[in-house]
N, C-alpha and C positions, 0 to 999 in steps of 0.2 A: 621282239620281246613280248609275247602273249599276256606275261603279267601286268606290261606295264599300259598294254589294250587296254585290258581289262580295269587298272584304274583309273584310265582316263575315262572310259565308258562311266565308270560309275561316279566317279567324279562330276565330270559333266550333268549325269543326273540329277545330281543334287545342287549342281550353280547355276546349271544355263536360264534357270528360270529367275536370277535373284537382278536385281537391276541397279543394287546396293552394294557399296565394297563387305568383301568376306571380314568379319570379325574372328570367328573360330578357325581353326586350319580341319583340313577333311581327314579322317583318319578311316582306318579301315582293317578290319579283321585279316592278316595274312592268310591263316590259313583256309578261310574262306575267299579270299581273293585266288589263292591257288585254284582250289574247286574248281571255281565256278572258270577261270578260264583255262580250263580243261589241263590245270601240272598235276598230275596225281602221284607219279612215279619219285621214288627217291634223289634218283640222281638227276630227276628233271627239276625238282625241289630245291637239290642244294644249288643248282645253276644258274635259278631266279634270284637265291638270296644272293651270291655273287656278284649277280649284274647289281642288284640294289644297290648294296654296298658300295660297289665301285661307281655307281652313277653320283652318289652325295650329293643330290636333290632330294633325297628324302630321308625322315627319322625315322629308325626301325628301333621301335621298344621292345626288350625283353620279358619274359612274364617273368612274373615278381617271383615265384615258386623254383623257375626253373631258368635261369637265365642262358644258358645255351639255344634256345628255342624262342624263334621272335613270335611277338604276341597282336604287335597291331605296325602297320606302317601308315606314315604320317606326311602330307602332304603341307609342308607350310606353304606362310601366304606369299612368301618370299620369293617363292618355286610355282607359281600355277601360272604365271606368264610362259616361263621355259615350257610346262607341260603344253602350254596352248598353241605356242610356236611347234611342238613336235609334229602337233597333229593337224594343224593348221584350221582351229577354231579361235571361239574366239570369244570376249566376256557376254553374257546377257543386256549387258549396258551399251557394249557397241555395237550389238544387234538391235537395240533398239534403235539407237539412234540412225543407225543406217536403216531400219523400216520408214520412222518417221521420216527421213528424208526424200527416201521414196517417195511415199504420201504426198509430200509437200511440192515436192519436181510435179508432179502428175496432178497435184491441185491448181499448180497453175497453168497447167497448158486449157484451151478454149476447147472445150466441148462444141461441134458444129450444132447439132439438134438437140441436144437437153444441157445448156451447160448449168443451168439449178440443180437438176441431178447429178448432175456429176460434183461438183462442187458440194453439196450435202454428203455422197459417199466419202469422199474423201477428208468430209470433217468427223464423220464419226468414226473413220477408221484412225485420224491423227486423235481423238479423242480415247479410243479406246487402246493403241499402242502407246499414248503416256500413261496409260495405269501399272501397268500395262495390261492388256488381255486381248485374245485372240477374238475376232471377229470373223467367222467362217465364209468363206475357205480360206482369208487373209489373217498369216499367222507373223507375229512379229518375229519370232526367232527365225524367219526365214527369210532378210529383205530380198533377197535375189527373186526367190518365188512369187513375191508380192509385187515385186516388177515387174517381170513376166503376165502374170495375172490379169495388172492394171492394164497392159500393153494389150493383150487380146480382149478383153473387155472393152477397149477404146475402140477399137479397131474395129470389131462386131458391130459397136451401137453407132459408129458414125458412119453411116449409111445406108440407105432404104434399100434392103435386099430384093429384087424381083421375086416375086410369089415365086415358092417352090424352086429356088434356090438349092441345089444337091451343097449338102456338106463338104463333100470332095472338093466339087468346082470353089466352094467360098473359101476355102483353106488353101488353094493353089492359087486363087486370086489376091489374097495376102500376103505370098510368097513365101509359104511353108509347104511343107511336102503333102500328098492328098490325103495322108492320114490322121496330119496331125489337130485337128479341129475333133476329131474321131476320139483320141485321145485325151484330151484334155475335157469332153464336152462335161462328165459329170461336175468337174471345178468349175468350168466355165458357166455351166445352169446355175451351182450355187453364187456365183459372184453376180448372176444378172438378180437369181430371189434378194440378195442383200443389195443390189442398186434399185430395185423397182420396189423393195418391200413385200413380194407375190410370188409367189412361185411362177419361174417363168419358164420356160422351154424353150430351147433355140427356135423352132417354130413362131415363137411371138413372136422374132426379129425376123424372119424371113426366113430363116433355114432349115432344110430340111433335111430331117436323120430316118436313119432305118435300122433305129431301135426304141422306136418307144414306144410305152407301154400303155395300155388300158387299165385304169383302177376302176371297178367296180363292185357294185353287190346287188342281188337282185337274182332272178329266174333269166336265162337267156336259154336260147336253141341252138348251137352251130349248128348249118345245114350246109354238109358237101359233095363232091360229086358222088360219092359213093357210098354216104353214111349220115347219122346225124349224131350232135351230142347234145346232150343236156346237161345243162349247168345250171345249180340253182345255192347259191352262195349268201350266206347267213349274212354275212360281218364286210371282209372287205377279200377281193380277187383282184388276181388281172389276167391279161390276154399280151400277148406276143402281135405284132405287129405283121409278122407270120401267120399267126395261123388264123388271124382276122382276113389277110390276104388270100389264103384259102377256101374262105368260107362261100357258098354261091350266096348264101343271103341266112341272115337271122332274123328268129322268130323269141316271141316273151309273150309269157303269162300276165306278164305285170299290166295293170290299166295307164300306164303311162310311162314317161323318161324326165326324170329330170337330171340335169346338169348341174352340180355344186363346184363353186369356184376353189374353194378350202377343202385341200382333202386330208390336211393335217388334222383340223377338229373339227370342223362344221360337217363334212363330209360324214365320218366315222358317230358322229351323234344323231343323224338323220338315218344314216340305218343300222341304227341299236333301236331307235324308235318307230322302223318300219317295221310294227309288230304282223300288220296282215299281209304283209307280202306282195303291197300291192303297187308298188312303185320301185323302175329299175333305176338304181342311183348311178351316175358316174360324175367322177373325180375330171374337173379340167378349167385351168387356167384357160391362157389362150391355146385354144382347139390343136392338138398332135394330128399325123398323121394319122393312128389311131383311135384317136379318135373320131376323125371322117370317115374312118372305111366303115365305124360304126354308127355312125347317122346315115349314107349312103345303102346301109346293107339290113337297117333296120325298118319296117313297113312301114308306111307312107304316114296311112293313119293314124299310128301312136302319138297320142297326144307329147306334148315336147315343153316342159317349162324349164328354165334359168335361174338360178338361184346366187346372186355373186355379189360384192364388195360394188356400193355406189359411189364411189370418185372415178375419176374419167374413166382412167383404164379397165374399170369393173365393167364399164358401160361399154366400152369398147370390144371386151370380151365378147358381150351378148352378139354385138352389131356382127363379130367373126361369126360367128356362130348361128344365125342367121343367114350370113354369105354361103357357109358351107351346107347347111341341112336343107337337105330336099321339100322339108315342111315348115310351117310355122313354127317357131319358138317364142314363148313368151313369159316374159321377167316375172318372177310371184316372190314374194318380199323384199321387193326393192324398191326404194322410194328415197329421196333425200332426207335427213333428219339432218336437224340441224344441233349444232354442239359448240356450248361457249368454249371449247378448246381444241375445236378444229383447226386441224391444217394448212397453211394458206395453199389457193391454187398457185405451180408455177406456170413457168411460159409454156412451158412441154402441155400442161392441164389444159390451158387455154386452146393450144391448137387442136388438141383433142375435140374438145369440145362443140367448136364453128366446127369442124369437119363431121361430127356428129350432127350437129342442128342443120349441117349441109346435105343428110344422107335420107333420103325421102322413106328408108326404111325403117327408121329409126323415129320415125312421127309420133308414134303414140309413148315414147319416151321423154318427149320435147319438155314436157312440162319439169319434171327432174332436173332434167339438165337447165333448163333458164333457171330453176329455183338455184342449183348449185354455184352457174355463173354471176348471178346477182348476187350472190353471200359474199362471192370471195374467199370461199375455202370448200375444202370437199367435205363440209360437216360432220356427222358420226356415221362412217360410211364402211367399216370392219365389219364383214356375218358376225363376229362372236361375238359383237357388241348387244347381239338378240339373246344371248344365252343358250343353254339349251331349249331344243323341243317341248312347247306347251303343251302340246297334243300327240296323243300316242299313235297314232295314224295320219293318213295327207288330211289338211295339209302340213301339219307338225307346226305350225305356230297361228295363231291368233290377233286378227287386231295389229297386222300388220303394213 
C-alpha cells in the first residue's frame, strides 16, 4: 500500500522528533497524500480509499461541500502504535531512551589511556540526548548508530598506533573488513573532533589515510616531471594527496609558511587579512599525510611558523610538526594565558605534558608548559580567544 508509505513517511516526520506523548492526532490532506505517493490514476485512487476503509485504523473526513469525496485522513492516537508495529519504528521517547542507554553502557566501561576523556564525552552526549539534541555525528534518534560509533571510536583511541599505521591494516586488525575504517572515516574524524574538542584527523591517532586533503591559501608552484603549475589562491584551496604525490618539489612567492591549527575560523581570518600576499597559510591540526609531502616538498629555507591552541595537545601539535618538517618551526602567538575559568588539566594533559618537558625539542617551549602545569588548568588556550587579526599583514596580531 503506497499510500499508507507515504503516511507513515510523513507521519513519522512530524513525531519522530517529539519525546512527549501526541496530544492532537496527525491528519493529512488525502488527496495530497495520493500525489505525492505517486496514485494519480482513477482507479488507482478509488483502490487506496478501499484499502483505507477496510483497514479502520483511520478517519477518513468528508469535505463538507461534497461528501462523496474524502477531504483529510486522520491518524488517531489510538492507531499510531499499530502504524509503528507495521513499519517496525518506533516513538521518539523510546529512541531516546535507548540512546541514553547507550551512552550510559559505554560511560561505564574504563577508557585504558584517557578515561577523563572518555568519561566527559559521554557526559555531554547523555546531557545533550536528555534535551534532547543531536550532538554530531551522535544522533539520538539513531541509538543503534550511536553504538556503533561509540564502539569504533573505543577501539581507535585504545591504543598507540605504530606511526604510519595504513587504514586497511588498522580495520583488519579490529576485525572488520579492510575497508571498513575507509568507510566510516568521515563520522569517525567527526566523533574524534567532538572527544578531543579539535579537529582531528585519523592521522593524530596513528592512522593513516590516502585521502587527505591540503587546506590552504597562498601562491604555490607545483613543479612536475614534465610541467609546472601555478597556483595562487585568494581565500581558502586545497590539494589532493595525489597530485602533492606527484609533484617533484614546490616552489612559493610567499616570504614564509605558516601553519594554523583552526581552519574553521582562525585559519579563514588570517588569510582574508594576508592583504600582501606575503605568507602561504595552511590549515593543520595534527600533520595529514598532506600535509608532509608539503613540508617535505617545500624549500628548505622557507621560513616555517605555528600558530595553534595552547593546552597540551595544541603543543603537542607543534612538537608533530617539528618531527615531520625538514626545517625549523617555530610557535608565534603562543604563550599560556591564564583564565579564571579555565579547564582543569586531565591525566591524558598531564602525560602530555612530562613527555613534552621530556622532548629536548621542545626546550624553548618549556616555559609555557611548566607555567601551564603549575596552574592546573590549560588557561585561555583557544586561537579565537585573540579575536580577529590586529594587523593587516604578518604578523596579523600585536602584543602577543
Amino acid at each position: 500500500m503506497k499510500w499508507l508509505a507515504q503516511l507513515h513517511q510523513d507521519w513519522m516526520t512530524a513525531r519522530k522528533r517529539r519525546v512527549t506523548a501526541s496530544v492532537q492526532p496527525f491528519r493529512r490532506d488525502w488527496e495530497h497524500l495520493l500525489e505525492d505517493a505517486g496514485i494519480r490514476s482513477a482507479e488507482d485512487q478509488k483502490a487506496a480509499l478501499r484499502e483505507a476503509q477496510q483497514l479502520a485504523k483511520f478517519q477518513l473526513i468528508p469535505r463538507k461541500r461534497n461528501p462523496r469525496f474524502i477531504d483529510k485522513i486522520v491518524v488517531p492516537l489510538e492507531s499510531e502504535a499499530w502504524l509503528h508495529d507495521q513499519f517496525g519504528t518506533q516513538p521518539g521517547a523510546a529512541s531516546q531512551q535507548q540512546a541514553l542507554d547507550v551512552v550510559r553502557a559505554w560511560s561505564a566501561k574504563s577508557h585504558p589511556l584517557m578515561p577523563e576523556v572518555w568519561t566527559s564525552l559521554c557526559q555531554r552526549l547523555e546531557a545533550a540526548f536528555t534535551i534532547p539534541r543531536v550532538l554530531e555525528p551522535f544522533r539520538w534518534l539513531e541509538p543503534a548508530r550511536v553504538d556503533e560509533l561509540l564502539n569504533l571510536l573505543f577501539q581507535i583511541t585504545s591504543r598507540e598506533w605504530p606511526a604510519g599505521t595504513l587504514i586497511r591494516d588498522a580495520s583488519t586488525h579490529l576485525g572488520y573488513d579492510s575497508k571498513h575504517l575507509e568507510e566510516q572515516q568521515s563520522f569517525l574524524e567527526r566523533a574524534l573532533e567532538t572527544l578531543f574538542g579539535r579537529e582531528t584527523p585519523l592521522e593524530a591517532v596513528g592512522i593513516q589515510t590516502s585521502n587527505s586533503t591540503l587546506h590552504y591559501c597562498g601562491p604555490l608552484v607545483l613543479h612536475f616531471a614534465d610541467h609546472s603549475k601555478p597556483l595562487d589562491l585568494r581565500y581558502e584551496s586545497t590539494l589532493s594527496i595525489a597530485e602533492l604525490e606527484q609533484t617533484t618539489h614546490i616552489t612559493t612567492t610567499a616570504q614564509r609558511l605558516l601553519t594554523v591549527e583552526n581552519r574553521k575560523t582562525t585559519f579563514l581570518q588570517l588569510a582574508h587579512a594576508d592583504a600582501q600576499r606575503s605568507t602561504l597559510i595552511v590549515a593543520t591540526s595534527f600533520p595529514t599525510q598532506a600535509v608532509k609531502l608539503l613540508l617535505q616538498k617545500l624549500p628548505r629555507a622557507l621560513p616555517h611558523y605555528h600558530f595553534g591552541d595552547t593546552d597540551p595537545s595544541g603543543w603537542d601539535i607543534l612538537r608533530k610538526l617539528r618531527e615531520l618538517a625538514p626545517h625549523p618551526v617555530l610557535p608565534i602567538h603562543m604563550s599560556w594565558r591564564r583564565s579564571t575559568q579555565a579547564t582543569p588539566l586531565t591525566q591524558r594533559d598531564h602525560q602530555i605534558i612530562e613527555r613534552l618537558l621530556a622532548d629536548p625539542s621542545m626546550a624553548d617551549c618549556h616555559p609555557a608548559l611548566q607555567a601551564m602545569r603549575n596552574s592546573g588548568t590549560k588557561g585561555d588556550f583557544e586561537q579565537e580567544s585573540l579575536g580577529r587579526p590586529s594587523l593587516p599583514e604578518w604578523p596579523f596580531y600585536e602584543n602577543t
